[in-house]
C-alpha positions as CSV (number, residue, x, y, z in Angstrom):
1,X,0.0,0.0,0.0
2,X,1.5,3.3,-1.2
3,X,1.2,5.2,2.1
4,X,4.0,7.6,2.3
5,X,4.9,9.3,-1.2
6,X,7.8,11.4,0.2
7,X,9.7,8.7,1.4
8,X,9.7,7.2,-2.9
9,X,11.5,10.5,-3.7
10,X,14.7,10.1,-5.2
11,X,15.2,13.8,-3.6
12,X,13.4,14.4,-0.9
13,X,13.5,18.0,0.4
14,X,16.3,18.7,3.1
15,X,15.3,20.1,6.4
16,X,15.0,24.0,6.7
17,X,16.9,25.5,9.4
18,X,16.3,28.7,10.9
19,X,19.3,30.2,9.5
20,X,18.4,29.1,5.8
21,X,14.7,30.1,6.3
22,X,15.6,33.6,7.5
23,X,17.9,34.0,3.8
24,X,14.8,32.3,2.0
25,X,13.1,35.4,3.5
26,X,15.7,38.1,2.6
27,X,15.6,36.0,-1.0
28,X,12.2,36.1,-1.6
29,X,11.9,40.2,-1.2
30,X,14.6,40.6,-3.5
31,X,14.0,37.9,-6.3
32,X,10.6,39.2,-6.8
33,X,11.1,42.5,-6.5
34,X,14.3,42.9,-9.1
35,X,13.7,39.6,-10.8
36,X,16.6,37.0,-11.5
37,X,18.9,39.1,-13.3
38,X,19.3,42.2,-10.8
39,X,19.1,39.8,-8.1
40,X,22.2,39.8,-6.5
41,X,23.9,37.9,-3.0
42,X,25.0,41.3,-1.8
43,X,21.2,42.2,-1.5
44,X,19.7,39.1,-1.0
45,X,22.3,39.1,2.2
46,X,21.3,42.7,3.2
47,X,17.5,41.7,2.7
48,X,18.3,38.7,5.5
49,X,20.4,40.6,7.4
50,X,23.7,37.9,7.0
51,X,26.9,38.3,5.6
52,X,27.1,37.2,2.3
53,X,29.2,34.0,3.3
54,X,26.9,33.3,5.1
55,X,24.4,32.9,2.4
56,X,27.3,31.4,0.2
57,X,27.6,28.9,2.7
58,X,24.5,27.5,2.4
59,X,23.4,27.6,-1.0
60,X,26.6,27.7,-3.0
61,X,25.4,30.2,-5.8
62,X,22.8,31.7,-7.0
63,X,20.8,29.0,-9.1
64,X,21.3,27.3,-5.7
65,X,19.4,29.6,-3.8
66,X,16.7,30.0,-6.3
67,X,15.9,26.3,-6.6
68,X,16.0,26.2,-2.4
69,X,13.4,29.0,-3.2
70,X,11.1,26.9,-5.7
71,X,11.3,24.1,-3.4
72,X,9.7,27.0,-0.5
73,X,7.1,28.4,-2.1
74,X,5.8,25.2,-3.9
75,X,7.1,21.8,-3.1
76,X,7.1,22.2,0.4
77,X,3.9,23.2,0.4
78,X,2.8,20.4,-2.1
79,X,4.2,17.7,-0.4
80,X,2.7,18.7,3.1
81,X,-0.3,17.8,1.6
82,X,1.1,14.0,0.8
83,X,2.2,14.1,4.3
84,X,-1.1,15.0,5.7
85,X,-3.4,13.5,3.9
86,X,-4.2,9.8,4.1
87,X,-2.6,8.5,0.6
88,X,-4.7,5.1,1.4
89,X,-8.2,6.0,1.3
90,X,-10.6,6.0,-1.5
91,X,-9.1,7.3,-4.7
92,X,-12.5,9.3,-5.6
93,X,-12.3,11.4,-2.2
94,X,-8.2,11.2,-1.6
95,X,-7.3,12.8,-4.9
96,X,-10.2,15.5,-5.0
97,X,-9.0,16.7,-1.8
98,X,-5.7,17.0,-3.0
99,X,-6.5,18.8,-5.6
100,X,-8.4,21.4,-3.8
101,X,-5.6,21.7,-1.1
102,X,-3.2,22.2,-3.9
103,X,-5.9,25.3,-5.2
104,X,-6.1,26.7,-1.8
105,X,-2.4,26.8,-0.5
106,X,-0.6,27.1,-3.7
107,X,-2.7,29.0,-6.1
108,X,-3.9,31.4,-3.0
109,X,-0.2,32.0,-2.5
110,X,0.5,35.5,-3.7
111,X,4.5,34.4,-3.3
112,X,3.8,31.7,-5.3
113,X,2.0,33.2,-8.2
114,X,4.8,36.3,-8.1
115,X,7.6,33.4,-8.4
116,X,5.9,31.9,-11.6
117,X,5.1,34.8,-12.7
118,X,9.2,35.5,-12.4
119,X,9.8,32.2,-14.1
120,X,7.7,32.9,-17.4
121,X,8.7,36.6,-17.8
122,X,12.7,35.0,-17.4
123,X,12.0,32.1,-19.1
124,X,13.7,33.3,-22.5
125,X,16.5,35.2,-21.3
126,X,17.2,32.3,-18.4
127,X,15.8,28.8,-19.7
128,X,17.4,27.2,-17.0
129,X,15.1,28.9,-14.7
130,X,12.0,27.3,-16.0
131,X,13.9,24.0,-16.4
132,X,14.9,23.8,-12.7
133,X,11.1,25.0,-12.5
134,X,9.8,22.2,-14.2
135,X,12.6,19.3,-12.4
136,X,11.7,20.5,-9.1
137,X,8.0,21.0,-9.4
138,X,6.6,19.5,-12.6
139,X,8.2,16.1,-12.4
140,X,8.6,15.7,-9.2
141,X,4.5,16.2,-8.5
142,X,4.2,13.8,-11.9
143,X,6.7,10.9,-9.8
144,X,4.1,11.6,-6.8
145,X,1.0,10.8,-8.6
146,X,1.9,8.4,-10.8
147,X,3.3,6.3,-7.8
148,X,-0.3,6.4,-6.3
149,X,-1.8,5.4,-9.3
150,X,0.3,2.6,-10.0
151,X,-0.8,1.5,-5.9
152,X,-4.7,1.7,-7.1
153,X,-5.0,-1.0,-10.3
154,X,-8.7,-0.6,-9.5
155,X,-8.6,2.4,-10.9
156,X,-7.7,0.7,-14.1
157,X,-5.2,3.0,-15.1
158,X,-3.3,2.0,-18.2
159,X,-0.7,4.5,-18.2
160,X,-0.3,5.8,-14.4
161,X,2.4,8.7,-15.3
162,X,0.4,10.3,-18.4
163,X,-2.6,10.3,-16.1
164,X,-0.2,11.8,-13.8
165,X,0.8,14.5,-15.9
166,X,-3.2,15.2,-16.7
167,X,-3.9,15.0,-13.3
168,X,-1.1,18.0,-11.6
169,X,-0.8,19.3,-15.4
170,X,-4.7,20.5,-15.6
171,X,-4.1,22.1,-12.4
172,X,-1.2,24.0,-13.0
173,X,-2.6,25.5,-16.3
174,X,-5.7,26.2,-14.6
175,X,-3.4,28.4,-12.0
176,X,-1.3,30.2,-14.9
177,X,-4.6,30.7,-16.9
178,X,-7.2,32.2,-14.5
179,X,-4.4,33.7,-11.6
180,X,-1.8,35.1,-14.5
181,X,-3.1,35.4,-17.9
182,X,-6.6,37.4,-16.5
183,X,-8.9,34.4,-17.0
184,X,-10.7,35.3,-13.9
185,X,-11.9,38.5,-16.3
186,X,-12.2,37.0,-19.6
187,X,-13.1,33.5,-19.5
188,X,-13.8,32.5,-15.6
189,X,-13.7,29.0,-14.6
190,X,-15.0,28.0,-11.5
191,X,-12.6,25.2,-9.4
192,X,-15.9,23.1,-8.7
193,X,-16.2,22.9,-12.5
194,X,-12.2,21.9,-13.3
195,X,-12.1,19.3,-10.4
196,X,-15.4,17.8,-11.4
197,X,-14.4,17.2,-15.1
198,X,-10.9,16.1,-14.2
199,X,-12.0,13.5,-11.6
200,X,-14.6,12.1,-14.1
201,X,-11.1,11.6,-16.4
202,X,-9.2,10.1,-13.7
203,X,-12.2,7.9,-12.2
204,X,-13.4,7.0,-15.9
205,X,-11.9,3.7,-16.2
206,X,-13.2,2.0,-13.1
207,X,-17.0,3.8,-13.7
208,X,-16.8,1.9,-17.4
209,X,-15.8,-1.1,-15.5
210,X,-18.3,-1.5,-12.7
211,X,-20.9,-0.1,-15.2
212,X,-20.3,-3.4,-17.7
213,X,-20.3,-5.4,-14.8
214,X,-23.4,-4.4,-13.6
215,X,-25.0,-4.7,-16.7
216,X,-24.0,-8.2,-17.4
């Protein structure tokens, strides 16, 4: 029984200390406020209020620092919700829930949406931003829900990592499409609406076969 999805990680995320949370701090004031290029680790230490060793020290460079940063403001946040949530329950319930969680902490998240925000505007100029973007957040939630799908055959899922990449992928366009690109004014989705159609995707397979087994 797949109970514990963070412990499958092949990188799990490292413990915070209070040191490295109060630079995350300092960091996140100055990333998204100058944006990745004028960011620099004399102002990001200045921001925290360490020396710039210090912030050396624990995050090497600068990429460094920013993928600690992704990991902050989204993974930490998603996989709280593996943590907390009971991964062996029913699949219709379970997965809803985690969807909705995933709406309410990390598209609520003003940091959050300011960081992606940051990562589409840089993407051209700094590719590897939205690459480390996509590693840390994108496959990493993929590995997560495949896993679980792979522990629920009765779900009847033929391919558990494309279903995967439906599953986190609809809700991460639905954030960049309705909290970034105005959707909210010009073509407004409701969440009840997204997570209704995407659980009928997810749950399709098992409906079809209890339906022909009913039948017969």
């Amino acid at each position: 029984m797949f109970k514990n999805p963070s412990s499958q990680l092949e990188n799990p995320l490292p413990v915070i200390t209070p040191k490295q949370e109060q630079i995350l701090q300092g960091a996140i004031r100055v990333f998204l406020k100058e944006g990745y290029a004028r960011t620099s680790m004399d102002r990001v230490s200045a921001s925290a209020g360490v020396s710039k060793q210090t912030v050396y020290s624990h995050f090497q460079d600068k990429e460094g620092l920013f993928k600690a940063l992704i990991e902050r403001l989204t993974l930490a946040c998603f996989q709280s919700i593996f943590c907390t949530e009971e991964l062996h329950g029913e699949p219709a319930i379970l997965l809803r829930q985690v969807a909705e969680i995933y709406l309410t902490k990390v598209a609520d998240n003003p940091d959050y949406l300011a960081l992606l925000r940051l990562i589409i505007t840089e993407s051209q100029n700094f590719p590897e931003l939205a690459k480390l973007y996509t590693q840390t957040v994108v496959q990493r939630g993929r590995q997560i829900l495949s896993q679980y799908f792979a522990s629920h055959p009765e779900l009847e899922i033929t391919d558990p990592e494309a279903m995967a990449h439906i599953f986190f992928g609809s809700l991460v366009s639905y954030v960049i499409v309705q909290e970034i690109l105005y959707g909210k004014e010009l073509t407004f989705l409701s969440r009840d609406r997204l997570l209704d159609s995407l659980m009928n995707v997810v749950m399709s397979q098992s409906l079809n076969t209890v339906g022909a087994t009913t039948v017969y």
